[in-house]
NUPAZA-259461 format. One line per 4 residues: number of its first residue (from 0); their letters; for each residue y negated, x, z of N, C-alpha, C, O, CB. Coordinates in Angstrom, 2 decimals. Glycine has a CB too. Example, Ala and Ser with C-alpha at 12.3 -4.5 7.8 and 13.67 -1.06 7.14 Angstrom:
2
0 = as = 5.69 13.19 7.80 4.50 12.30 7.80 3.30 13.20 7.80 3.32 14.24 8.46 4.47 11.31 9.05 ~ 2.25 12.85 7.08 1.06 13.67 7.14 -0.03 12.90 7.87 -1.14 13.41 8.04 0.60 14.08 5.72
% end
This chain:
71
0 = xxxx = 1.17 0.84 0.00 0.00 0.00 0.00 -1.25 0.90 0.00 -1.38 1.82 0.81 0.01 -0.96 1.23 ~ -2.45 0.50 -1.24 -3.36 1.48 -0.69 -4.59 1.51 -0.12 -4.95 0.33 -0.10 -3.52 2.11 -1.37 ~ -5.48 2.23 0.38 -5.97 2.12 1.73 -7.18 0.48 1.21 -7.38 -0.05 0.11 -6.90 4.05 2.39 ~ -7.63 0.21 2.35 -8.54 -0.53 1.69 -10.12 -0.23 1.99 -11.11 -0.91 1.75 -8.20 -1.90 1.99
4 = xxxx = -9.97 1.16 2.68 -11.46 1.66 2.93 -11.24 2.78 1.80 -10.14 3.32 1.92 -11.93 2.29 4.70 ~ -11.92 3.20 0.88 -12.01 4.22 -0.24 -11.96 5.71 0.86 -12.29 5.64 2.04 -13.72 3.96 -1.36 ~ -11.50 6.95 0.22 -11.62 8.20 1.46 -13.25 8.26 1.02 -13.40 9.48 0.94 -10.44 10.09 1.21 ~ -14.11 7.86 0.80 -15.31 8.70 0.16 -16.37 8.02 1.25 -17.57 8.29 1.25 -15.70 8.40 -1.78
8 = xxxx = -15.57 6.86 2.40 -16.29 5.91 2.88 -17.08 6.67 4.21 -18.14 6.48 4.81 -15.33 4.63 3.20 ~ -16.13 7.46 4.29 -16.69 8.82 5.98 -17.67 9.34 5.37 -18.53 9.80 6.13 -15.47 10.47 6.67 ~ -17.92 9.48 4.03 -19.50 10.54 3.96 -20.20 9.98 3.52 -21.32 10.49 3.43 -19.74 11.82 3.22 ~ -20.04 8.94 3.11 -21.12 7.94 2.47 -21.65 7.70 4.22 -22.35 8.60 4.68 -20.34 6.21 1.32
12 = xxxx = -21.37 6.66 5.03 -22.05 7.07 6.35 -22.93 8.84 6.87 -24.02 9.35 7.15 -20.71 6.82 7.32 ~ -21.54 9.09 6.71 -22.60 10.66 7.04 -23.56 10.89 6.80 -24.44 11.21 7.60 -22.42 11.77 6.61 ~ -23.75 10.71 4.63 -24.92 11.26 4.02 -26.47 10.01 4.63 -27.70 10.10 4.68 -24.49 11.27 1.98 ~ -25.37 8.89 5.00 -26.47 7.34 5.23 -27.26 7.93 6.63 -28.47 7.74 6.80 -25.33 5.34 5.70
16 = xxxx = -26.31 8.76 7.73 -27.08 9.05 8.56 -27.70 9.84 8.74 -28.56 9.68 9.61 -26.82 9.01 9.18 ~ -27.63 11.22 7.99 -28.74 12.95 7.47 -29.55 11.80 7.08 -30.25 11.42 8.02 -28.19 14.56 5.82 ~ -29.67 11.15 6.08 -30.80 10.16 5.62 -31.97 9.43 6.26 -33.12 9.29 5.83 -30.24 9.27 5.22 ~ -31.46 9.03 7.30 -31.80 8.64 8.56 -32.67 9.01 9.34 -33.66 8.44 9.82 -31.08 8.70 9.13
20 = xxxx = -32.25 10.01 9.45 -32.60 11.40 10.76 -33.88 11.97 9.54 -34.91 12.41 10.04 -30.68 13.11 11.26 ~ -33.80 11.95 8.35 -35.08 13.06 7.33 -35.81 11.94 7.93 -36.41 12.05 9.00 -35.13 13.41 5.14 ~ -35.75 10.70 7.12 -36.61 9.72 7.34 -37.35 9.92 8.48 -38.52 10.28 8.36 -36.03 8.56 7.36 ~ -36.71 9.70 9.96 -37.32 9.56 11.07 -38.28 10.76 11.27 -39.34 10.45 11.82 -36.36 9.37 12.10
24 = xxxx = -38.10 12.33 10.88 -38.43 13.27 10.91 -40.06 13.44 10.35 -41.12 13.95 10.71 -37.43 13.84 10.37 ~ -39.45 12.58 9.13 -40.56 12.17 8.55 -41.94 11.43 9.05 -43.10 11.83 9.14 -40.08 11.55 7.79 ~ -41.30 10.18 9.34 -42.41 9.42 9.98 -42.68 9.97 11.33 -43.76 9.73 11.86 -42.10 7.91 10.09 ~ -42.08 10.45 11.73 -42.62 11.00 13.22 -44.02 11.96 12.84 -45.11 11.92 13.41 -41.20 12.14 14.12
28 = xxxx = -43.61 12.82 11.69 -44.78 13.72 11.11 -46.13 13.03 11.09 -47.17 13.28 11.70 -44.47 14.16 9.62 ~ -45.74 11.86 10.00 -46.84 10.99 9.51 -47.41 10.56 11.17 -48.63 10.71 11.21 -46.19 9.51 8.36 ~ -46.97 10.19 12.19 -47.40 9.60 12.72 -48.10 10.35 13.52 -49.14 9.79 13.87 -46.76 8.89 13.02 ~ -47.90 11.66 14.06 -48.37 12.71 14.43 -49.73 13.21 13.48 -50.55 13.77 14.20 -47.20 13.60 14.46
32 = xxxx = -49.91 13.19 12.90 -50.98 14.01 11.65 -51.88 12.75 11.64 -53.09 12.97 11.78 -50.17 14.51 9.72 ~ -51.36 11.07 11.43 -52.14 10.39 11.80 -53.08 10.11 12.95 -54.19 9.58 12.88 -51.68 9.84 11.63 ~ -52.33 10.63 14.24 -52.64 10.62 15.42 -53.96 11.44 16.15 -54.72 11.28 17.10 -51.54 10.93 15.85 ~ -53.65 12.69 14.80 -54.61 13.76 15.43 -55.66 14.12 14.29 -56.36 15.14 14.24 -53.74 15.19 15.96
36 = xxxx = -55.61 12.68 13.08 -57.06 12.71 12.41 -57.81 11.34 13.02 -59.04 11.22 13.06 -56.95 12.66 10.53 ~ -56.94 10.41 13.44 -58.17 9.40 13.97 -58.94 10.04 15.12 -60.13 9.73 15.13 -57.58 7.89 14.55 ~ -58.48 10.97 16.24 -58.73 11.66 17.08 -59.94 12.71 16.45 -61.11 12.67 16.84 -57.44 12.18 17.57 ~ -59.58 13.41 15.67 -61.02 14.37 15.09 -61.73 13.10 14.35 -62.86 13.56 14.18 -60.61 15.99 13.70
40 = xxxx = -61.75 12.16 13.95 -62.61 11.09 13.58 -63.36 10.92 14.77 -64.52 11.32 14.89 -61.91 9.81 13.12 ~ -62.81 10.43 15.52 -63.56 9.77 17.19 -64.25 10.64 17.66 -65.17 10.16 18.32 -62.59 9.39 18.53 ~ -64.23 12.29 17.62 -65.02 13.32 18.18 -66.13 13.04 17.46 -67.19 12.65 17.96 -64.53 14.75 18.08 ~ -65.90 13.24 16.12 -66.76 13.26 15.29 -67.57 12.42 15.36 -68.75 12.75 15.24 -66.42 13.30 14.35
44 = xxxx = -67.20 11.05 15.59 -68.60 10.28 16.09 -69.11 10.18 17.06 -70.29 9.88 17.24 -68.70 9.25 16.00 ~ -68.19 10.45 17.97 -69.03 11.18 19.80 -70.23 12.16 19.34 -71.43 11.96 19.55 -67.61 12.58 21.06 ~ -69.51 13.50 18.52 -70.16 14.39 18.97 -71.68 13.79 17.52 -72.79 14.28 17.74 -69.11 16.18 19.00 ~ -71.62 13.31 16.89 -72.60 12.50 15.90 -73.82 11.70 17.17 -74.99 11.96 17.47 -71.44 11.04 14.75
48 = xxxx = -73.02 10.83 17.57 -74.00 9.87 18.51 -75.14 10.85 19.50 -76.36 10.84 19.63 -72.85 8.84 19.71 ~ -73.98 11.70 20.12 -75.03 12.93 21.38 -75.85 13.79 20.29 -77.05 13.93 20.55 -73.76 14.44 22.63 ~ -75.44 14.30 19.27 -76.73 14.53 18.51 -78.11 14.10 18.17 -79.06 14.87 18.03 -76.48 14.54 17.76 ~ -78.16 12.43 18.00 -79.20 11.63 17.70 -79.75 11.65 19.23 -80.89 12.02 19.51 -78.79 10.15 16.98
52 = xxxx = -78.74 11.18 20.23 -79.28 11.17 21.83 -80.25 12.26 21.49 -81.23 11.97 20.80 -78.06 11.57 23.27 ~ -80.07 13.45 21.91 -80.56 14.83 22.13 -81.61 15.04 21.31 -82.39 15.92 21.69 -79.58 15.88 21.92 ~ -81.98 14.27 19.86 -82.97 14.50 18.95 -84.03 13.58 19.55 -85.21 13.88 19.79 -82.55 14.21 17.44 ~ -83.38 12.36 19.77 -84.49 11.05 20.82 -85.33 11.63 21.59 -86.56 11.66 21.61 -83.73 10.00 22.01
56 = xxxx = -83.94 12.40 22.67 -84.45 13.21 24.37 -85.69 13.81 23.68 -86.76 13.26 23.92 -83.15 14.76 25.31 ~ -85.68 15.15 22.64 -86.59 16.00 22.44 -87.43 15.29 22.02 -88.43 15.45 22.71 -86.36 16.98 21.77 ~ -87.60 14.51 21.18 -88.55 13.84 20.41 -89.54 13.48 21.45 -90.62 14.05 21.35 -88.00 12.62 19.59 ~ -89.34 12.42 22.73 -90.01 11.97 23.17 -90.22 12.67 24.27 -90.93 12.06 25.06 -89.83 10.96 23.16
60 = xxxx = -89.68 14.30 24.84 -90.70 15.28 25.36 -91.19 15.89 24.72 -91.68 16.80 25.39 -90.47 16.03 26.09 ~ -91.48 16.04 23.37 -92.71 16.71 22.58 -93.66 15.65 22.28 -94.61 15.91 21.53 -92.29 17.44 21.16 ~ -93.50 14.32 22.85 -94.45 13.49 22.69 -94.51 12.58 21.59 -95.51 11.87 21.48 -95.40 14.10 22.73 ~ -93.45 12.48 20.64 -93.56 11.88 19.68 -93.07 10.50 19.17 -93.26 9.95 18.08 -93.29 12.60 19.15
64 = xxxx = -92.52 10.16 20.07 -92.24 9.16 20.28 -93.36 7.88 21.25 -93.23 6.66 21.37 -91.07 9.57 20.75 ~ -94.36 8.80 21.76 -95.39 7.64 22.79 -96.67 7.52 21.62 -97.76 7.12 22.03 -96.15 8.52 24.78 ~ -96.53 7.81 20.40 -98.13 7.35 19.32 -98.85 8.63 19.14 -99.96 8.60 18.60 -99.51 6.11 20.18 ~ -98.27 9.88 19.59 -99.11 10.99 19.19 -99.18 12.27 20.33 -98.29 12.28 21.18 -100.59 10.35 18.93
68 = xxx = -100.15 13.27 20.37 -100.41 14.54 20.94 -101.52 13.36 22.47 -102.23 12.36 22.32 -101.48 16.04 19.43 ~ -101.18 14.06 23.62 -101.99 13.32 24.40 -103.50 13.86 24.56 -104.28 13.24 25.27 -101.32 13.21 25.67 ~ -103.88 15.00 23.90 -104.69 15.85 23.78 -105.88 15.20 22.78 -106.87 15.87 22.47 -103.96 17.07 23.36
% end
């Protein structure tokens, strides 16, 4: 009688699970590289916002912000 699982059926799983494992390898990457550009995004607009702060701050101790020189 002959078999009724084919012999080729053990590596077809095998190759299904190396497959598996790239995949996951994979997206773990993607998800990592995603992780740590929204992160330099978010600095980037932190460190954007304290720039304008700090241009305000100066602005309005050199006076330029109250209508002029008080002089």
């Amino acid at each position: 009688m002959p078999p009724l699982i084919p012999a080729s059926y053990g590596s077809t799983e095998e190759e299904e699970e190396k497959l598996r494992e790239e995949k996951y390898i994979k997206e773990e990457k993607l998800r990592k590289s995603l992780a740590a550009y929204e992160k330099g995004e978010r600095e980037t607009k932190v460190m954007a916002l304290r720039t304008e702060l700090a241009e305000q701050s100066m602005k309005k101790f050199a006076g330029e912000g109250l209508g002029g020189a008080a002089f």
